[in-house]
C-alpha atoms as an extended CHARMM CRD file, in Angstrom:
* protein
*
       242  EXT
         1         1  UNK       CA            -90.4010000000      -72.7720000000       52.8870000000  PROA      1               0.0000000000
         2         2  UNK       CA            -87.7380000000      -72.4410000000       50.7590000000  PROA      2               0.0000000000
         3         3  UNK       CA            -84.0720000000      -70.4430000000       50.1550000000  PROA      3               0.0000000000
         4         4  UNK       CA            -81.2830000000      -70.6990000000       48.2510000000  PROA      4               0.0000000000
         5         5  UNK       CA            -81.6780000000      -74.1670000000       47.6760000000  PROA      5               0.0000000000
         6         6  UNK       CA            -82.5170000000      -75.0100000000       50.8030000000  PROA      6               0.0000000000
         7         7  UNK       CA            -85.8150000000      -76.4560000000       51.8270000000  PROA      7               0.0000000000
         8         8  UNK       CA            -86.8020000000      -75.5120000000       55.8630000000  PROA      8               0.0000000000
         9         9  UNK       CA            -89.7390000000      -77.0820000000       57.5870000000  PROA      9               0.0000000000
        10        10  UNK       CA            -91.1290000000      -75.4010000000       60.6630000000  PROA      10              0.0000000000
        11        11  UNK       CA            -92.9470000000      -76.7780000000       63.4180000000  PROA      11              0.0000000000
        12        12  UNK       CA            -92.7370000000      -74.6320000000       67.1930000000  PROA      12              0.0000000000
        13        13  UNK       CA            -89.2540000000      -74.4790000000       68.2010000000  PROA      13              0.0000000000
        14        14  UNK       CA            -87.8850000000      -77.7150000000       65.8690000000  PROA      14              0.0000000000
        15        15  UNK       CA            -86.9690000000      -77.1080000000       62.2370000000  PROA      15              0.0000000000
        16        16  UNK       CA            -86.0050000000      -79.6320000000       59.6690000000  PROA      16              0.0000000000
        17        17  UNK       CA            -84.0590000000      -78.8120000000       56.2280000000  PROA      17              0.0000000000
        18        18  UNK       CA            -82.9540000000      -80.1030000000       53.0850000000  PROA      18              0.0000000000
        19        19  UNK       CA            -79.8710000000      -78.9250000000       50.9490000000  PROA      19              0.0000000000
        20        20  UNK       CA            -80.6790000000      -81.3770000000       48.1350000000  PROA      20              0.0000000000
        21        21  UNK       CA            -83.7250000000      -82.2970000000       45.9260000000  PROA      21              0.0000000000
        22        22  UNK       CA            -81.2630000000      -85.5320000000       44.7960000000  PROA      22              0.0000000000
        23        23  UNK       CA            -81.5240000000      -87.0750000000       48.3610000000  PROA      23              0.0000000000
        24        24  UNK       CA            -84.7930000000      -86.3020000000       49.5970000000  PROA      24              0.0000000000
        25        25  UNK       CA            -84.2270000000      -88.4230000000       52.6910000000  PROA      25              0.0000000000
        26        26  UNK       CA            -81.5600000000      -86.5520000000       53.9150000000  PROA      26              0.0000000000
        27        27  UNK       CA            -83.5480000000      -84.0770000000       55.9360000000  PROA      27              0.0000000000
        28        28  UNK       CA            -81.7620000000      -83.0800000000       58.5630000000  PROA      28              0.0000000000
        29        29  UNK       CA            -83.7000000000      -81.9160000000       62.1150000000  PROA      29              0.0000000000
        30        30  UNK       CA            -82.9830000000      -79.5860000000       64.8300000000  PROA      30              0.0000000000
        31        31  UNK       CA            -84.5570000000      -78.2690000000       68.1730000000  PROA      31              0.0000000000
        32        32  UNK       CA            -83.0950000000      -74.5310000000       67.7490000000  PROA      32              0.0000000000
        33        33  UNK       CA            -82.2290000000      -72.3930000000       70.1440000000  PROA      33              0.0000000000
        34        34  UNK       CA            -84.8890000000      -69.9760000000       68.6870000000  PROA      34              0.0000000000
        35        35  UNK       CA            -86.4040000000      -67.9070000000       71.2800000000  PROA      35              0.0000000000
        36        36  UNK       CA            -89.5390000000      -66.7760000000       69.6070000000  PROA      36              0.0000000000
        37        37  UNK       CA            -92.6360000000      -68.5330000000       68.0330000000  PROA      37              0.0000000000
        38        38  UNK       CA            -93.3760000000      -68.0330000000       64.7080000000  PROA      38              0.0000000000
        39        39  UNK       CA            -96.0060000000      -68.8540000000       62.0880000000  PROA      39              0.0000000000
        40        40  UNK       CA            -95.4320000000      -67.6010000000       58.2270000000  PROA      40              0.0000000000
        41        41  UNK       CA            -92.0300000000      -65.7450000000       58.8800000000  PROA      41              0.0000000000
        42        42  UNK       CA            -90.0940000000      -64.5100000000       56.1160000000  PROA      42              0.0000000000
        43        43  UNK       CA            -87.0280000000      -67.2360000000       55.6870000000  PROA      43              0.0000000000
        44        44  UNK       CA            -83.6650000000      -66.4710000000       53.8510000000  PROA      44              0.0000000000
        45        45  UNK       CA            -80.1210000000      -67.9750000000       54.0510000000  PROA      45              0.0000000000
        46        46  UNK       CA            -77.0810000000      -66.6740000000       52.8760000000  PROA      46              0.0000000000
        47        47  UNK       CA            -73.6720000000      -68.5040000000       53.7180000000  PROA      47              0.0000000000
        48        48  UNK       CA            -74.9670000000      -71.2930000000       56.3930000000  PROA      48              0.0000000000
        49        49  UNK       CA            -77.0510000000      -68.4980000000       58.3300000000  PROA      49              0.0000000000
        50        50  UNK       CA            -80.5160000000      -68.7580000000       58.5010000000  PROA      50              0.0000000000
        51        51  UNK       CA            -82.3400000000      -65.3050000000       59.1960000000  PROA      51              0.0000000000
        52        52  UNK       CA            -86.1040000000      -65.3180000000       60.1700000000  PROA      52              0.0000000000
        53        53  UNK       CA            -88.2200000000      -62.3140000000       59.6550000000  PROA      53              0.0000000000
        54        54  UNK       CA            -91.5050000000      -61.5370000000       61.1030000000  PROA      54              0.0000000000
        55        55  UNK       CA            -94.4310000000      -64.1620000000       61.4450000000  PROA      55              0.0000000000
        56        56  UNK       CA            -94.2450000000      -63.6640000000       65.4070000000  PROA      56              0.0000000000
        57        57  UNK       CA            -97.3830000000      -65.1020000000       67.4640000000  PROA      57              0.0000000000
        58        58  UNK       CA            -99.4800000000      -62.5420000000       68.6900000000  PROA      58              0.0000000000
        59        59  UNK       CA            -98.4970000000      -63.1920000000       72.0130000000  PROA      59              0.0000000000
        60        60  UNK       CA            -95.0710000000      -62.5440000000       71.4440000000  PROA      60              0.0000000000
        61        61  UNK       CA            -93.5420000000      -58.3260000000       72.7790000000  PROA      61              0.0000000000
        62        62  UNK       CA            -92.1120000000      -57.5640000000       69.7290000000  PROA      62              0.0000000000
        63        63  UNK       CA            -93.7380000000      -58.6240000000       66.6690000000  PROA      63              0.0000000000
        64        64  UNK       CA            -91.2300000000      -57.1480000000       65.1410000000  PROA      64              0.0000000000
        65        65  UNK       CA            -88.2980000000      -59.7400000000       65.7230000000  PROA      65              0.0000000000
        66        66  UNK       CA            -85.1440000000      -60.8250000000       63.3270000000  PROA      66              0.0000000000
        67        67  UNK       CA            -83.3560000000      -63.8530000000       64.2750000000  PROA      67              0.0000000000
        68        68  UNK       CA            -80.1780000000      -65.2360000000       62.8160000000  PROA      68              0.0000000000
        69        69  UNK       CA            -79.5840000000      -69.4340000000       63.3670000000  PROA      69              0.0000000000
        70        70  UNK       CA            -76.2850000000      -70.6420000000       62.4810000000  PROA      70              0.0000000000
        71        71  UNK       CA            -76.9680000000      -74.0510000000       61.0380000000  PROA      71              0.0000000000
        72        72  UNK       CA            -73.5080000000      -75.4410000000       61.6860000000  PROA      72              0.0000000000
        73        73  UNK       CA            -73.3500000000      -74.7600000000       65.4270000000  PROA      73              0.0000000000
        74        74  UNK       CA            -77.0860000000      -74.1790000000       65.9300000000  PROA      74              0.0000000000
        75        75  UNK       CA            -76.6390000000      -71.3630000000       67.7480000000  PROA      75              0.0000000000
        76        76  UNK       CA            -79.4490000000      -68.4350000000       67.5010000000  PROA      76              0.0000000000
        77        77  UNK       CA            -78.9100000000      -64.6800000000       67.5150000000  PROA      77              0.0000000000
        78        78  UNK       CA            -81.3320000000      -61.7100000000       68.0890000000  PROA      78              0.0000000000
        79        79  UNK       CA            -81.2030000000      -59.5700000000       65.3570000000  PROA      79              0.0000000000
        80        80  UNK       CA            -82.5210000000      -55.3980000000       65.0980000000  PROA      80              0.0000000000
        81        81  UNK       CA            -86.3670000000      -55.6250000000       64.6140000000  PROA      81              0.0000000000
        82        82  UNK       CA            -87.8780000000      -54.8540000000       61.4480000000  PROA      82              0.0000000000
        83        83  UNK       CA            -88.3380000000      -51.2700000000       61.1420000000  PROA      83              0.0000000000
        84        84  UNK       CA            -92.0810000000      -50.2590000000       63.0050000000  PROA      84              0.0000000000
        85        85  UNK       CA            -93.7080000000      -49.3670000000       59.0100000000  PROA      85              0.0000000000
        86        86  UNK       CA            -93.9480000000      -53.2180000000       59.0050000000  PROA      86              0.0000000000
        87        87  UNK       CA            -95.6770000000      -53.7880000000       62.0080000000  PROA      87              0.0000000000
        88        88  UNK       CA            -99.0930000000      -54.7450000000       60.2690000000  PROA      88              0.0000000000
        89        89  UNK       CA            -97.3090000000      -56.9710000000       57.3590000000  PROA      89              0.0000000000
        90        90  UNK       CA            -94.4820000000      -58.3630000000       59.2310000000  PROA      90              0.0000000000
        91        91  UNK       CA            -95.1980000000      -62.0860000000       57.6950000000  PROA      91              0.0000000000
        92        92  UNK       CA            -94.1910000000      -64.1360000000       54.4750000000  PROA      92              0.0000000000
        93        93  UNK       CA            -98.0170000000      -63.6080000000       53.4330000000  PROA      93              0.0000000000
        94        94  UNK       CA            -97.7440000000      -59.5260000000       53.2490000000  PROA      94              0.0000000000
        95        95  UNK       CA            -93.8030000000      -59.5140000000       52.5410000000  PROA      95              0.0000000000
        96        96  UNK       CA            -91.9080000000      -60.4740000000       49.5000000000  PROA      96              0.0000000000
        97        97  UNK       CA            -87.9420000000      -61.1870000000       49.8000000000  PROA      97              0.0000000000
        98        98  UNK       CA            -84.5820000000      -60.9760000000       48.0910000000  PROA      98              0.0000000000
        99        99  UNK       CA            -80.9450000000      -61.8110000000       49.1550000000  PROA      99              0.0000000000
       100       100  UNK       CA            -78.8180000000      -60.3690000000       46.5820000000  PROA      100             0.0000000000
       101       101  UNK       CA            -75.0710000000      -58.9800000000       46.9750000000  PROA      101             0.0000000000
       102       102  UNK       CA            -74.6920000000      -59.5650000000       50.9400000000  PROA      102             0.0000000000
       103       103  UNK       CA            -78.2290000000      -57.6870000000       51.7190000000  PROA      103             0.0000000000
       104       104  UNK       CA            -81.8160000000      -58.8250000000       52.6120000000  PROA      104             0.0000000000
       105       105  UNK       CA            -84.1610000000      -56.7900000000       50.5850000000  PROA      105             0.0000000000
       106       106  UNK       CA            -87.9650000000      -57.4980000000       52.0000000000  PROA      106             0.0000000000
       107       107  UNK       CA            -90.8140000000      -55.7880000000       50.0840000000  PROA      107             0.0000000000
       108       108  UNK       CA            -94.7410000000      -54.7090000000       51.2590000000  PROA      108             0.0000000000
       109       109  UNK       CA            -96.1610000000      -56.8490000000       48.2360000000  PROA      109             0.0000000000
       110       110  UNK       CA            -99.4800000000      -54.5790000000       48.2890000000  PROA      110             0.0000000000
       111       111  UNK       CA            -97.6610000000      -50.8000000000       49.1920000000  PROA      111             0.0000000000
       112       112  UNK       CA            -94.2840000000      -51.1080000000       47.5430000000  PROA      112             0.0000000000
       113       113  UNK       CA            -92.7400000000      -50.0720000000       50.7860000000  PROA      113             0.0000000000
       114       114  UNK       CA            -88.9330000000      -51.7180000000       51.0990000000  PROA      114             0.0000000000
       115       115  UNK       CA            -85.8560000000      -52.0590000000       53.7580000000  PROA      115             0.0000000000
       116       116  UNK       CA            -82.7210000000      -53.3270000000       52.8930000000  PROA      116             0.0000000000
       117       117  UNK       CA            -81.0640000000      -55.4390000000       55.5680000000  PROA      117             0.0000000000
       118       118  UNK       CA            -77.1650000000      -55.3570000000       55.6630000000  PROA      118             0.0000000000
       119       119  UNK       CA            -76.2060000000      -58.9500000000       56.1230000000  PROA      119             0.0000000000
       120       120  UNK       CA            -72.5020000000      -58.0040000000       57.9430000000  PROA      120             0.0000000000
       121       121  UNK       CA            -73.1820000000      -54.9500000000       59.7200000000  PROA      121             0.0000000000
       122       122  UNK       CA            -76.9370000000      -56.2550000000       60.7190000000  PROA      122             0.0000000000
       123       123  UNK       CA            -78.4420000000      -53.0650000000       60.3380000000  PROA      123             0.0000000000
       124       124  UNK       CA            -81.1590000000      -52.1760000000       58.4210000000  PROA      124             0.0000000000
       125       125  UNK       CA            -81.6740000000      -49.4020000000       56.3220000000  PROA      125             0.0000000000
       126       126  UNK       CA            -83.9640000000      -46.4850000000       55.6120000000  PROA      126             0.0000000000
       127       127  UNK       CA            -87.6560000000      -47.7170000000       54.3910000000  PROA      127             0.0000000000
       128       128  UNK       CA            -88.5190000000      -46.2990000000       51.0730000000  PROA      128             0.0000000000
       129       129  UNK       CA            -91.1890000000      -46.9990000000       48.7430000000  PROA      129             0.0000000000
       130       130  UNK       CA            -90.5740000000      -48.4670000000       45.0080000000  PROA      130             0.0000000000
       131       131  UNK       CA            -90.9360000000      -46.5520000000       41.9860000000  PROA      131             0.0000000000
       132       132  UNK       CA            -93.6490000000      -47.4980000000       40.3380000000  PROA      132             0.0000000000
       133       133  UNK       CA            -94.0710000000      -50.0220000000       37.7160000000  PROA      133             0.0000000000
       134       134  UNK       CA            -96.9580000000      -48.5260000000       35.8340000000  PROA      134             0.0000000000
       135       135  UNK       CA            -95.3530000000      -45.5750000000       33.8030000000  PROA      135             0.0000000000
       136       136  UNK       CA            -98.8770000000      -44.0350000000       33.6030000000  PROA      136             0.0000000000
       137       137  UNK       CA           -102.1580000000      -42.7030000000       35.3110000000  PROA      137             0.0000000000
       138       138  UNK       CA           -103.6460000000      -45.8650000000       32.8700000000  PROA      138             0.0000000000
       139       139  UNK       CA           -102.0490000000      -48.0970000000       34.8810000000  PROA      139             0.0000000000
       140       140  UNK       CA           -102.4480000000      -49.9020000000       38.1670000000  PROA      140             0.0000000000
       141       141  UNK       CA            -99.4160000000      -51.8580000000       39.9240000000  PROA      141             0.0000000000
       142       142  UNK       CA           -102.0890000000      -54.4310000000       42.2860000000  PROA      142             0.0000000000
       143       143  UNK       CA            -99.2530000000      -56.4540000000       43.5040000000  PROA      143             0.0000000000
       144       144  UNK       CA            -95.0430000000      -55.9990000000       44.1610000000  PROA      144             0.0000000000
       145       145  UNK       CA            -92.8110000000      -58.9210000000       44.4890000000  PROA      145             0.0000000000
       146       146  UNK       CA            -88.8330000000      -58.8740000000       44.6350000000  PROA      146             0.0000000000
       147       147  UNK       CA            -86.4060000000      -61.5930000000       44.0330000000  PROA      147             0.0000000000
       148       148  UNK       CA            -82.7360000000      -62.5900000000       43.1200000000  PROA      148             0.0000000000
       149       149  UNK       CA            -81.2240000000      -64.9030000000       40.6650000000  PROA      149             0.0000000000
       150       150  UNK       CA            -78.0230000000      -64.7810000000       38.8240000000  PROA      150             0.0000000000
       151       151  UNK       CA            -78.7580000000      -61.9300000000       36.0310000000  PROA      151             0.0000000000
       152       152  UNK       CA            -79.4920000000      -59.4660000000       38.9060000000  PROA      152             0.0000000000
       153       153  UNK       CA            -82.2300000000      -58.1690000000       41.5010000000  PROA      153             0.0000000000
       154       154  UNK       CA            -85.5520000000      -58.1580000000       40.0510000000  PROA      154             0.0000000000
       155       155  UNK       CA            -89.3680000000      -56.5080000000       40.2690000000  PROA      155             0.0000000000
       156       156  UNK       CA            -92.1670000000      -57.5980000000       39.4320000000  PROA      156             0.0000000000
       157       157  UNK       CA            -95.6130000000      -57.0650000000       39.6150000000  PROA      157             0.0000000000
       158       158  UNK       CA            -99.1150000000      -57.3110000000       38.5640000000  PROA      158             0.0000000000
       159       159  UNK       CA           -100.6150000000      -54.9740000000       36.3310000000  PROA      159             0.0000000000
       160       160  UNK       CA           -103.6610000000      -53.8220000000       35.1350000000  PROA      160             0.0000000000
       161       161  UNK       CA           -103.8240000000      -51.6020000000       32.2990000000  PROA      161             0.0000000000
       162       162  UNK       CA           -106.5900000000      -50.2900000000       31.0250000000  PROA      162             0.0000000000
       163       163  UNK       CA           -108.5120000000      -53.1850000000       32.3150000000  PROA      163             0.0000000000
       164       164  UNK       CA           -106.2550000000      -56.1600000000       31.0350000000  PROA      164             0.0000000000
       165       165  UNK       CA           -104.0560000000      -57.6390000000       33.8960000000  PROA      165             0.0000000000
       166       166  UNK       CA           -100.0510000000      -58.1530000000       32.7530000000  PROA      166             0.0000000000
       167       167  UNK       CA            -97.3170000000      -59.8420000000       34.7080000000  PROA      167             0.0000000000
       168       168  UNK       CA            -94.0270000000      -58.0360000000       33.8670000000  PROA      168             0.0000000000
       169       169  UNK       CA            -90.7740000000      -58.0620000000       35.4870000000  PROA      169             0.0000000000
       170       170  UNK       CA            -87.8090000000      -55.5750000000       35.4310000000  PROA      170             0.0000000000
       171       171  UNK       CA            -83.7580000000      -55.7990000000       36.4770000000  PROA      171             0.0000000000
       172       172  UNK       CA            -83.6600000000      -52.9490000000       39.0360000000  PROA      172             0.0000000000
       173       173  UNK       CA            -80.8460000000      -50.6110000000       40.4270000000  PROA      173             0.0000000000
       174       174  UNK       CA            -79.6800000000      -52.3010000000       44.4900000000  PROA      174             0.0000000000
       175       175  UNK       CA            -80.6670000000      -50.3100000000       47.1760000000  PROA      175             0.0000000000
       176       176  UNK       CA            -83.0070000000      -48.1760000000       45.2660000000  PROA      176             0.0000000000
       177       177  UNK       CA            -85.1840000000      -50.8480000000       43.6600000000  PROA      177             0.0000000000
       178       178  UNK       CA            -85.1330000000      -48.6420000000       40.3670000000  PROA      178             0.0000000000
       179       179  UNK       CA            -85.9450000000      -50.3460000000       37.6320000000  PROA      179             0.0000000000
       180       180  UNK       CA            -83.0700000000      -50.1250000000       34.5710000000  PROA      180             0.0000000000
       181       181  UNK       CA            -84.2240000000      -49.6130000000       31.4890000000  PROA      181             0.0000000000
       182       182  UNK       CA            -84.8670000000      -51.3110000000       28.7550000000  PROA      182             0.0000000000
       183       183  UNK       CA            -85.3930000000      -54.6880000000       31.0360000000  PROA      183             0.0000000000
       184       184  UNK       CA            -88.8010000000      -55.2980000000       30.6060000000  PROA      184             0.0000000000
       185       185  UNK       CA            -90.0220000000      -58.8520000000       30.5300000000  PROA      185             0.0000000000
       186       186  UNK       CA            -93.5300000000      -58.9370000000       30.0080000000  PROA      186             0.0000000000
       187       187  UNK       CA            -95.3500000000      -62.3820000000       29.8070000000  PROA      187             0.0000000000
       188       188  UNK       CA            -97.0230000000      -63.5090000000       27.0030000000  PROA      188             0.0000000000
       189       189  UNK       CA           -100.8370000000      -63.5760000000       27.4270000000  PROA      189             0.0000000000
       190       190  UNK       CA           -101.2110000000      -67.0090000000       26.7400000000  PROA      190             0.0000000000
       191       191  UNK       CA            -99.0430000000      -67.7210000000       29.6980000000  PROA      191             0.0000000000
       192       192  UNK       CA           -100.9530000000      -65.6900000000       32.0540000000  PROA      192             0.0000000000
       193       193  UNK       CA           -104.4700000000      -66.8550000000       30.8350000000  PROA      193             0.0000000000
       194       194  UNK       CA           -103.0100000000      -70.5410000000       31.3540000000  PROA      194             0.0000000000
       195       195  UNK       CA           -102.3160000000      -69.5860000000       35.3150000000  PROA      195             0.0000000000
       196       196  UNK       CA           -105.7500000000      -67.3880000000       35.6080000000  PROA      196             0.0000000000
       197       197  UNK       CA           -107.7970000000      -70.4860000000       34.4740000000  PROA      197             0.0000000000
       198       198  UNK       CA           -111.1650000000      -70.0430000000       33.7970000000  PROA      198             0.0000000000
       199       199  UNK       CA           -113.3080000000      -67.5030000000       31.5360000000  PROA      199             0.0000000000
       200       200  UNK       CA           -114.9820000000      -64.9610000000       33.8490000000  PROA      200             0.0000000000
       201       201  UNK       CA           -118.0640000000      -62.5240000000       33.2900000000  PROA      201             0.0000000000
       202       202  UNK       CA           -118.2740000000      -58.7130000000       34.0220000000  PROA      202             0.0000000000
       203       203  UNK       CA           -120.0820000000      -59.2770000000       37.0010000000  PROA      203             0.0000000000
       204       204  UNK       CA           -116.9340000000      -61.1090000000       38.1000000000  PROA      204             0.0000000000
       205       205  UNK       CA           -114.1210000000      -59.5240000000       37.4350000000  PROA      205             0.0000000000
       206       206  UNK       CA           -113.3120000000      -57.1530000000       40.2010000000  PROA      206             0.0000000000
       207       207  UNK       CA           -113.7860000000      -60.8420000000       43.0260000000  PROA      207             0.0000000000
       208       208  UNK       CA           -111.6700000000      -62.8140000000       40.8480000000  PROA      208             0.0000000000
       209       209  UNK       CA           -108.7980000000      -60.0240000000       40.1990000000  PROA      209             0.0000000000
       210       210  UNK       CA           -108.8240000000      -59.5800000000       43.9820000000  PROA      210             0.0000000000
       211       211  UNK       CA           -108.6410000000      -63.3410000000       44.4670000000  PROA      211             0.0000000000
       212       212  UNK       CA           -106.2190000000      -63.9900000000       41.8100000000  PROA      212             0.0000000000
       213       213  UNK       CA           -104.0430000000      -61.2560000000       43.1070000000  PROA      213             0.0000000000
       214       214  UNK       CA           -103.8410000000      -62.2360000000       46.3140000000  PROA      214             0.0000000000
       215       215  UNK       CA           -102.4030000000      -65.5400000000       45.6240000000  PROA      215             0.0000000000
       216       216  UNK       CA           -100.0860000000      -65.4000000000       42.8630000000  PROA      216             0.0000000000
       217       217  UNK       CA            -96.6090000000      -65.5940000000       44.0280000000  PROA      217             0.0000000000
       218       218  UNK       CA            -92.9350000000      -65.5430000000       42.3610000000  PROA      218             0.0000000000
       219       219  UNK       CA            -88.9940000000      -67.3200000000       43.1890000000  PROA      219             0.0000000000
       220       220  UNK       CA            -85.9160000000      -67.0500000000       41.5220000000  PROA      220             0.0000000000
       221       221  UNK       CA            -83.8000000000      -69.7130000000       41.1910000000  PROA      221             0.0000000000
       222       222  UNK       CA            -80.4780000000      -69.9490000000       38.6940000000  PROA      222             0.0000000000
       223       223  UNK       CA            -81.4990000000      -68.6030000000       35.9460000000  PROA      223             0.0000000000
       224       224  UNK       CA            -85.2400000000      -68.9960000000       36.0880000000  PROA      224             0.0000000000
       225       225  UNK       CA            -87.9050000000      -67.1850000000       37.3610000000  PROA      225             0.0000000000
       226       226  UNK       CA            -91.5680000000      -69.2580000000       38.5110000000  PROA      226             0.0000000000
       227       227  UNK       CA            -94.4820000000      -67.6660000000       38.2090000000  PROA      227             0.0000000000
       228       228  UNK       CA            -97.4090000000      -69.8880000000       39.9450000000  PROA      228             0.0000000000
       229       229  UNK       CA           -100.7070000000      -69.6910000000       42.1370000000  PROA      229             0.0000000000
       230       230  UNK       CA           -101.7100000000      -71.1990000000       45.3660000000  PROA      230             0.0000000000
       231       231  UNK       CA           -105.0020000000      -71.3520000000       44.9520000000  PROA      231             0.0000000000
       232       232  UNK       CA           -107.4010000000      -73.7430000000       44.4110000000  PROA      232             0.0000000000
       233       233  UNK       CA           -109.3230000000      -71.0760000000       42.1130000000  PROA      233             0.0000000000
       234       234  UNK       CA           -107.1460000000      -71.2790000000       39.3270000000  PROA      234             0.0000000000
       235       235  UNK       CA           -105.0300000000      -73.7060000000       37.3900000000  PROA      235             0.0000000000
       236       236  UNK       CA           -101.9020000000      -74.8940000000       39.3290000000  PROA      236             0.0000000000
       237       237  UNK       CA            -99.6020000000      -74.3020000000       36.6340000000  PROA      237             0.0000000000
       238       238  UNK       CA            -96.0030000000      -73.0800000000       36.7860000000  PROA      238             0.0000000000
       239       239  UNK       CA            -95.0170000000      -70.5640000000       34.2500000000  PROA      239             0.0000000000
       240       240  UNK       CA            -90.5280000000      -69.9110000000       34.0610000000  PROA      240             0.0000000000
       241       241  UNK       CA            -89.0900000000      -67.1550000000       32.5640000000  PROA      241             0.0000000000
       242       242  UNK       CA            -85.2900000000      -67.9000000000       31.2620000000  PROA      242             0.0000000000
């Protein structure tokens, strides 16, 4: 797992992370304070705190729970819950996730549903649901995804129109997740084909868009944003916007 150029590796209640791809050796390893299990939790940092989101063990009460690690003294924090219109995606496989300008923005990938989470007050805000990307009935928005890197907060999804599928990305408005316009970044074709791999028939289409949907993913980083699949399905190739 990965944020804000930190690498974090998980593992019950120990944790190891990396600041630096330039000393890979220097991983660093904790047994933190944390005081609930988790598997495929949202992870973001901002300013030596790390705040873990969802991915709570069934057995867990609240599946629900935020916690907040310092990594300096090690010391963990309960956090407010996630709000309760989470509480069947609550995990870095159904949630997308953004720190931009002292707030945690986390994003239903499949229902556009987002919270912001205010980073100093540690509150979180009212959930409201993304505008769509598709500006009409001709097109479908399959998949949301919402990141940060230094031009601004972004969206972007996957889109089919009129049955060709589109990766496109937009600089949106904070706290409303409005896209601005005239910020559309659409990716070539070429570049999309080159991460869908392989030719596909009719008979096809609708198990490999599913597929292919599922597990494309997106990160910002600097300047750059990486478009990529984990899949096996299709090609492993990394596509970067500048």
């Amino acid at each position: 797992m990965e944020g804000d150029g930190f690498i974090f590796f998980f593992s019950g209640n120990r944790f190891k992370f990396m600041d630096s791809f330039l000393n890979p050796r220097k991983w660093q390893e904790r047994a933190a304070a944390m005081q609930v299990w988790r598997q495929n939790p949202l992870i973001c940092h901002d300013r030596g705190k790390l705040i873990m989101i969802g991915g709570v063990h069934e057995l867990e009460e609240n599946p629900l729970s935020v916690e907040m690690l310092d990594l300096k003294s090690g010391e963990c924090a309960m956090c407010d819950p996630v709000p309760g219109e989470f509480r069947q995606s609550a995990s870095s496989t159904w949630l997308s996730s953004a720190v931009f300008n002292g707030k945690i923005y986390v994003l239903e990938k499949w229902n556009g549903d987002f919270c912001c989470y205010e980073l100093q007050s540690k509150r979180w805000g009212n959930v409201m649901c993304v505008r769509s990307l598709a500006s009409s009935s001709s097109f479908q928005c399959i998949k949301n995804f919402c990141l940060a890197c230094r031009i601004g907060l972004i969206l972007g999804g996957l889109i089919k129109e009129n049955g060709d599928l589109s990766f496109r990305m937009y600089i949106v408005e904070e706290n409303k997740m409005e896209r601005k316009e005239g910020t559309e970044l659409r990716m070539p074709a070429e570049m999309l084909k080159l991460i869908a791999g392989r030719e596909r028939s009719e008979e096809e289409e609708e198990e490999y868009l599913s597929s292919y949907a599922e597990h494309i993913e997106c990160r910002g980083a600097g300047y750059l944003v990486y478009v990529f699949s984990k899949s096996g399905y299709v090609n492993r190739r990394r596509v970067c916007f500048v």
